[in-house]
C-alpha positions as CSV (number, residue, x, y, z in Angstrom):
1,X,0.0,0.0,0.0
2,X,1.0,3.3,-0.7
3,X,1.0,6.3,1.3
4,X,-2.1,8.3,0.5
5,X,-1.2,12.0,-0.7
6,X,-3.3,14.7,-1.6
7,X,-5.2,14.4,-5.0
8,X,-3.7,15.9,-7.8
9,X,-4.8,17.0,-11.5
10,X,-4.7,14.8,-14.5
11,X,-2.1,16.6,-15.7
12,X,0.1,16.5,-13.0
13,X,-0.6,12.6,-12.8
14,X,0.8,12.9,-16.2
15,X,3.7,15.2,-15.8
16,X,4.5,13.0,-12.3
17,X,4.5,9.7,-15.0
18,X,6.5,11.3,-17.2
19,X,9.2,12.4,-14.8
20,X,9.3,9.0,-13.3
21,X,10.2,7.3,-17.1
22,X,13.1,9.9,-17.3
23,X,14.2,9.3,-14.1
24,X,14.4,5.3,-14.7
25,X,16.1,6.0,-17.7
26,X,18.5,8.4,-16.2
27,X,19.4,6.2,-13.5
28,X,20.5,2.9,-15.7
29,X,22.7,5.6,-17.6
30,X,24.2,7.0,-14.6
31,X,22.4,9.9,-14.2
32,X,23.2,12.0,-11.3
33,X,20.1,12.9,-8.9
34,X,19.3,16.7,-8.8
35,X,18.8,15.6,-4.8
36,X,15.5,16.6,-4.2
37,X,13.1,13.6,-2.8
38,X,10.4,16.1,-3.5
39,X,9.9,17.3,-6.5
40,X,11.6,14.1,-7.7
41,X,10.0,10.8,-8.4
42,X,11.6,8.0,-6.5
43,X,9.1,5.9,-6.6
44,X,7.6,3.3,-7.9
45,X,11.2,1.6,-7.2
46,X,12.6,0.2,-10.3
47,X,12.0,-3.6,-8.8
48,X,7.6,-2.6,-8.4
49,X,5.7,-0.6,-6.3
50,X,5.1,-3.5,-3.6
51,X,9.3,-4.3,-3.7
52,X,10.7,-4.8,-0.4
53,X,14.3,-6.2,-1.7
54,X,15.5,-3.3,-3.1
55,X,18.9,-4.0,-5.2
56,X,19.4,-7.4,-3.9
57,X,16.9,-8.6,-6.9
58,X,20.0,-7.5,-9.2
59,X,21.9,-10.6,-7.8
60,X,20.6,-13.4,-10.5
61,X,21.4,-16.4,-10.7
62,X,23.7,-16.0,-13.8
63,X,25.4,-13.7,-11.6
64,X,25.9,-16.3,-9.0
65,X,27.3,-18.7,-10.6
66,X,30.0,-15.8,-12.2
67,X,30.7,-14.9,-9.0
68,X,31.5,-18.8,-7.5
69,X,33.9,-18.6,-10.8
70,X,36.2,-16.3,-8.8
71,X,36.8,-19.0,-6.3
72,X,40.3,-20.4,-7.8
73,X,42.3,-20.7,-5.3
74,X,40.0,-21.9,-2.3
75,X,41.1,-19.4,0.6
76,X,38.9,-17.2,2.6
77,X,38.4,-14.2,5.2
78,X,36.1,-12.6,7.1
79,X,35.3,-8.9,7.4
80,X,33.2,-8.3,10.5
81,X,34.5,-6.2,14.1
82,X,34.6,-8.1,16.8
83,X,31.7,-7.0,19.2
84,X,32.7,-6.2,22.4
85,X,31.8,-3.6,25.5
86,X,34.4,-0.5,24.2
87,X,34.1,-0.7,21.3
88,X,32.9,2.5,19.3
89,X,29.3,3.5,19.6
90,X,28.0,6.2,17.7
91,X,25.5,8.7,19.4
92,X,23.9,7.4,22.2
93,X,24.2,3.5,21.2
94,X,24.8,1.2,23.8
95,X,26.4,-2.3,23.8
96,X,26.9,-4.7,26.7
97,X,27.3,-8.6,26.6
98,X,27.1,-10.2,29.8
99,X,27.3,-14.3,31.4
100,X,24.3,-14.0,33.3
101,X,25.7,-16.7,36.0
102,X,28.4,-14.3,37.0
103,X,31.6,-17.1,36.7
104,X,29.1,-19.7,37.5
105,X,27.3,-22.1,35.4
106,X,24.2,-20.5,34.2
107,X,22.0,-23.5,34.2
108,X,22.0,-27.1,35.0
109,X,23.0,-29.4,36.0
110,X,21.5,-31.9,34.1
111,X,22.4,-35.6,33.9
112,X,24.7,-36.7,31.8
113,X,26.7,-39.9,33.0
114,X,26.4,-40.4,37.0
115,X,26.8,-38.4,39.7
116,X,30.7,-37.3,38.9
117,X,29.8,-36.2,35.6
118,X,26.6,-33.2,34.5
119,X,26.0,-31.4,32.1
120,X,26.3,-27.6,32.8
121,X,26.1,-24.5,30.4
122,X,26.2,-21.2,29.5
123,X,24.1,-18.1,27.2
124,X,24.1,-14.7,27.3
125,X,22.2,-11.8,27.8
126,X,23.1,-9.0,25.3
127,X,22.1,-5.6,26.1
128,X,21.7,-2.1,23.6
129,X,21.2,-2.1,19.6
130,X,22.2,-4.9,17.7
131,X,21.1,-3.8,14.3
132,X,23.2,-0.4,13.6
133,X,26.5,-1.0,15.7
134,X,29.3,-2.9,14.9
135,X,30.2,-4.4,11.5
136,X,26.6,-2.9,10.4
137,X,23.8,-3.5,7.5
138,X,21.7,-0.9,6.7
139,X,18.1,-2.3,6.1
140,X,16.0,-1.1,3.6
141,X,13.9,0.4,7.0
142,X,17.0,2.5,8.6
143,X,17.1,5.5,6.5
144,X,14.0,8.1,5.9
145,X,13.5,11.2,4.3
146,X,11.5,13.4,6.3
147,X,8.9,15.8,5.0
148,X,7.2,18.6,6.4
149,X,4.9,21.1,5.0
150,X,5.4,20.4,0.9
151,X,1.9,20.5,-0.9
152,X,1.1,17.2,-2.4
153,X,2.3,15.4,0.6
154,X,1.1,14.2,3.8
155,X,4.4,14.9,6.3
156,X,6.3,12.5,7.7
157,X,9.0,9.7,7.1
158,X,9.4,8.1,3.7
159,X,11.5,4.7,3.4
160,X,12.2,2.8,0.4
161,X,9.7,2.9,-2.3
162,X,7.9,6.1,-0.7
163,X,6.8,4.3,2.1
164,X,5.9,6.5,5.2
165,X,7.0,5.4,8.3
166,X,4.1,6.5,10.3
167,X,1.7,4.2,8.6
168,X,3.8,1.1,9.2
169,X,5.2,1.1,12.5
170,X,4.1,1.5,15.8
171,X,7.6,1.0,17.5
172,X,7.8,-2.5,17.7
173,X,9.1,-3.2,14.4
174,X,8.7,-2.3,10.5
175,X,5.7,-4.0,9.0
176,X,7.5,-3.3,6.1
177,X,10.7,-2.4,4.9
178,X,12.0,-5.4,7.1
179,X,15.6,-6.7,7.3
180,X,14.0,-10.3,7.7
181,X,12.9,-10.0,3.6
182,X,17.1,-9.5,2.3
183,X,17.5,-12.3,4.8
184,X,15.7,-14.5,2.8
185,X,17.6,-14.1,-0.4
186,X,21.6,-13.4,1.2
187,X,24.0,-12.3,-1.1
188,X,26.1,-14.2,-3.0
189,X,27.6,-12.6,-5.7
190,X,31.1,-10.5,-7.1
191,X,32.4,-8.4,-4.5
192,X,35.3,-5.5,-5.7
193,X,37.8,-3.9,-3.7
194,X,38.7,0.0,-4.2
195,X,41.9,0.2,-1.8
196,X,42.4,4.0,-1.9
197,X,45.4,4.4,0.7
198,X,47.0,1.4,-1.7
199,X,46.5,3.8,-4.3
200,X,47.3,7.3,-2.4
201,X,50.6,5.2,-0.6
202,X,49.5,6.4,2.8
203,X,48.4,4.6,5.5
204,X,45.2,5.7,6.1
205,X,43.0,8.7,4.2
206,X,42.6,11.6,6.8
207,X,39.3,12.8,8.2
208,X,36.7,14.7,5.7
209,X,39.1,13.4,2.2
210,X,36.3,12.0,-0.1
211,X,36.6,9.5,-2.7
212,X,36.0,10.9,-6.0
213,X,35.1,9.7,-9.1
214,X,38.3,10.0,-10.5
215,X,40.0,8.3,-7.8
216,X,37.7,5.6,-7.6
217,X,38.5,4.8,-11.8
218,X,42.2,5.4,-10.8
219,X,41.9,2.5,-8.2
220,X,40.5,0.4,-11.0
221,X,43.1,0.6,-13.7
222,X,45.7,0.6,-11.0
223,X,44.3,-3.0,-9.4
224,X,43.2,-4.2,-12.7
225,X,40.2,-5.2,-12.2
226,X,36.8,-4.5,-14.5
227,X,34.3,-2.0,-13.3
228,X,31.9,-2.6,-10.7
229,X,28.2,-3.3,-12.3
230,X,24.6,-4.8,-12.1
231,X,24.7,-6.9,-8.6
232,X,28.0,-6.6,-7.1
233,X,29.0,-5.5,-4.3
234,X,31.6,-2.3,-3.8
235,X,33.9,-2.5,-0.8
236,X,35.8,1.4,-0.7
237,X,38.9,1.1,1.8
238,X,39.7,4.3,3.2
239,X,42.1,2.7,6.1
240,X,39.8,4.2,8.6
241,X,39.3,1.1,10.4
242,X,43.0,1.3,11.5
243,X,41.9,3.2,15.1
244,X,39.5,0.9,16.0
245,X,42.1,-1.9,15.5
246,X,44.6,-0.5,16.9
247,X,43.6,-1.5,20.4
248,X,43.0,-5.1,19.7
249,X,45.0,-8.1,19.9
250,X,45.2,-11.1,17.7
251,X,42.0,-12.2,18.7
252,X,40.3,-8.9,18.6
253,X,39.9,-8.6,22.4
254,X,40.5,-4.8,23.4
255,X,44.3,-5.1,25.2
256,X,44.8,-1.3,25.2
257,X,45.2,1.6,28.3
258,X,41.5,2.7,29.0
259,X,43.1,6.1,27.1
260,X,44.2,4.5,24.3
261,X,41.3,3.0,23.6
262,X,39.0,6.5,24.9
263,X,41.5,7.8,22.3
264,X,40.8,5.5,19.1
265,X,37.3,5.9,20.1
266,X,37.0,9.7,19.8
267,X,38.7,10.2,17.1
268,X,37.2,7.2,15.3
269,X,33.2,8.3,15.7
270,X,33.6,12.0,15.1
271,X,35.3,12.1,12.0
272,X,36.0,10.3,9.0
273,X,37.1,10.0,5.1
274,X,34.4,8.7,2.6
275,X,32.6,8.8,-0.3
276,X,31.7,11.5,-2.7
277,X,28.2,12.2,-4.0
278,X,29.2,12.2,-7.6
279,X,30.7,8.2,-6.9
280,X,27.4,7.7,-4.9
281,X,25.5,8.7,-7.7
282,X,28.2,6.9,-10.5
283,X,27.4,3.5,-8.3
284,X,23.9,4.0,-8.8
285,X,23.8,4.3,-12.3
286,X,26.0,0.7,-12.9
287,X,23.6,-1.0,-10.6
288,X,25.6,-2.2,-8.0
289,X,23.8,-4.2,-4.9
290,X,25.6,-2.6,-2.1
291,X,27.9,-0.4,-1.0
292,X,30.7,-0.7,1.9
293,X,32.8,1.3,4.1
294,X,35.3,0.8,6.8
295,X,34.1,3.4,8.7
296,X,31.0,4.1,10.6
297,X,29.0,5.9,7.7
298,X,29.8,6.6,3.8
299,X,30.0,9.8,3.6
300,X,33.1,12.1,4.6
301,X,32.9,13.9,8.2
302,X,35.6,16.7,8.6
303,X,37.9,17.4,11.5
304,X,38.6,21.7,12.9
305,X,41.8,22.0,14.0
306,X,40.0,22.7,17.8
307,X,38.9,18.3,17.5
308,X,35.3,19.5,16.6
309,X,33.7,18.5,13.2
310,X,33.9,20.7,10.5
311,X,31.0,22.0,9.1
312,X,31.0,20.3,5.2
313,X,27.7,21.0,4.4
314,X,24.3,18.6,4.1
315,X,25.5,14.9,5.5
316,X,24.0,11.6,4.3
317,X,24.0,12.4,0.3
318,X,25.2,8.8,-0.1
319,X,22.4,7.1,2.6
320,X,19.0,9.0,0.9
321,X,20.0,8.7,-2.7
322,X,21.6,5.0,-2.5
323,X,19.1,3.6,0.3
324,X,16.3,5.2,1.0
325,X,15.5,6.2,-2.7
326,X,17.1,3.2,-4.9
327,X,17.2,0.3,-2.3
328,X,21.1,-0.2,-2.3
329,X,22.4,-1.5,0.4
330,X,25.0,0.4,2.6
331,X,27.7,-2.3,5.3
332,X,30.0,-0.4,7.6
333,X,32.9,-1.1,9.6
334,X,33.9,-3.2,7.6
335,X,37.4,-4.7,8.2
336,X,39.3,-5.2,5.2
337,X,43.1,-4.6,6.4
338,X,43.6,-8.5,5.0
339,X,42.4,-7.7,2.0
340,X,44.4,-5.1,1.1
341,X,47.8,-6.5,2.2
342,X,47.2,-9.8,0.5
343,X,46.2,-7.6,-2.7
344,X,43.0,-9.6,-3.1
345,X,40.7,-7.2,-5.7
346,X,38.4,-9.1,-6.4
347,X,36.3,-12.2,-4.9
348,X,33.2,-14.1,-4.1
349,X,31.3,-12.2,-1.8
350,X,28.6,-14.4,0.7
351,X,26.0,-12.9,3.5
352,X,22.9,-13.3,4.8
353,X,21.7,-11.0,7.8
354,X,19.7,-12.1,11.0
355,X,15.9,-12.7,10.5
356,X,15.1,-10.0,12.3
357,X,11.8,-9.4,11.8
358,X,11.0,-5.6,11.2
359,X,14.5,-4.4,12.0
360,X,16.3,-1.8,10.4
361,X,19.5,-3.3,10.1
362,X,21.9,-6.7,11.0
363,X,25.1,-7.4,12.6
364,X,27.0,-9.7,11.4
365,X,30.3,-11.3,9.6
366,X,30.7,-11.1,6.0
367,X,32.9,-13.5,4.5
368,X,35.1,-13.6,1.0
369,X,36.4,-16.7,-1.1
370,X,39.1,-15.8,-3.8
């Protein structure tokens, strides 16, 4: 169902269908989106006006099976954060992960062999978001644009194929929009890396440098690879990822000073390289099924020379025009250090995240094959 706007004229029905054909059109040829969701038309999504997949439905099976031909040499990695109390949180997020028996068995015991021998266990309580912190999926229901006093429309929060979110939620989950329908299909397809501090030979980009067009084409030609297109997945490496890690052992447990690790923190969730609208809006147009960052958003976040964040303009470009009004999927913090010094370009990318019914987003532990 869509949302139910204020009647118009036939001829604005018209012009409205009209403007919707061009913008289709534009977008397959790369078009760049004069960025504004009003006077716009974003939807009926490309994928039909009850579509709740988004860009996933460009993964076919022909692309599939070209992707499992990448797999030559049978070696893996994964690409998820560890999840742990300390790490960074963005905003007022909260994480805690706690043995509710408190170094004691949690339940049991149970019998097992005789009275020498039980069976005892443990779970876990977990405690704070799970969908948006972390190595993090952005659900078709996490990003909105928000409306408020245009004629023609009722305000409030559109998702994904101009669905508002006052008419399907009451704040115990998305009826839809839900992460639990990309859960059902997974991705499985070509995944491509853009190693940018491989291709600027520094360690790391610095705080508010985007990732331009031209860059991202230089990264291509430099790695050799072919061009990102219909279904795959883009992974852009900024080296971002660098502060968070550099607090964790070889298991990923935080082994740092309670500074060090405030430190990493602060610096890591208040600023950060990223992407520039005219890539954003390149991506688009080729058709790719998901975009990902190693960093905790897309889009660039500057740094003052007093620690505070620079004032670059209108942020989240990248998260309306890729998410919210095409259905592309955004993944961030996304670990791809391994990747990078191993010179692996591209791969086989596999995920599927958590049925979580009417979430707006997953955690989880992506996984390449090359």
């Amino acid at each position: 169902m869509q949302p139910t706007r204020v009647r118009r004229t036939v001829a604005c029905a018209r012009y409205r269908v009209a403007v919707l054909l061009f913008a289709v059109v534009a977008w397959s040829s790369g078009f760049a989106a004069g960025n504004n969701p009003v006077d716009e038309a974003w939807w009926p999504s490309v994928h039909g006006a009850d579509d709740q997949l988004g860009a996933i439905r460009s993964i076919t099976p022909e692309k599939r099976l070209e992707a499992a031909g990448l797999v030559r040499q049978g070696r893996t990695l994964t690409l998820g954060m560890p999840y742990q109390r300390g790490m960074p949180m963005m905003s007022s997020r909260t994480f805690s992960l706690i043995i509710p028996g408190g170094g004691r068995p949690v339940h049991g015991p149970y019998p097992w062999q005789g009275d020498d021998f039980q069976l005892t266990y443990n779970d876990e309580f977990i405690a704070g978001e799970l969908g948006q912190i972390g190595t993090q999926f952005d659900g078709l229901g996490h990003v909105m644009v928000a409306v408020h006093g245009q004629s023609g429309w009722r305000d409030g929060n559109y998702l994904y194929n101009g669905r508002r979110l006052e008419d399907y939620s009451n704040g115990y989950g998305l009826r839809v929009n839900g992460v639990e329908h990309a859960a059902e299909v997974g991705f499985f397809t070509r995944g491509v890396l853009i190693d940018m501090p491989a291709l600027l030979g520094v360690e790391r980009m610095q705080a508010g440098q985007e990732v331009t067009l031209a860059d991202y084409r230089a990264a291509l030609d430099r790695q050799g690879v072919d061009e990102p297109g219909a279904g795959d997945v883009v992974l852009i490496r900024t080296g971002w990822i660098q502060l968070w890690k550099s607090y964790l052992d070889e298991h990923g447990r935080i082994s740092g000073s309670t500074e060090e690790v405030a430190a990493a923190n602060a610096l890591y969730g208040s600023a950060e390289p990223g992407v520039a609208p005219e890539l954003c809006d390149h991506l688009a147009g080729r058709g790719i099924a998901m975009l990902m960052a190693d960093q905790g958003a897309i889009e660039p976040v500057g740094l003052a020379a007093d620690g505070a964040q620079e004032d670059t303009g209108p942020f989240g470009y990248c998260h309306v025009n890729l998410l919210a009004r095409r259905g592309i999927y955004l993944f961030e913090n996304i670990d791809m250090e391994a990747l990078s010094e191993q010179e692996v370009y591209e791969f086989l990318f596999t995920w599927a995240p958590l049925k979580l019914v009417g979430a707006t987003g997953s955690p989880g532990n992506p996984m390449v094959a090359w």
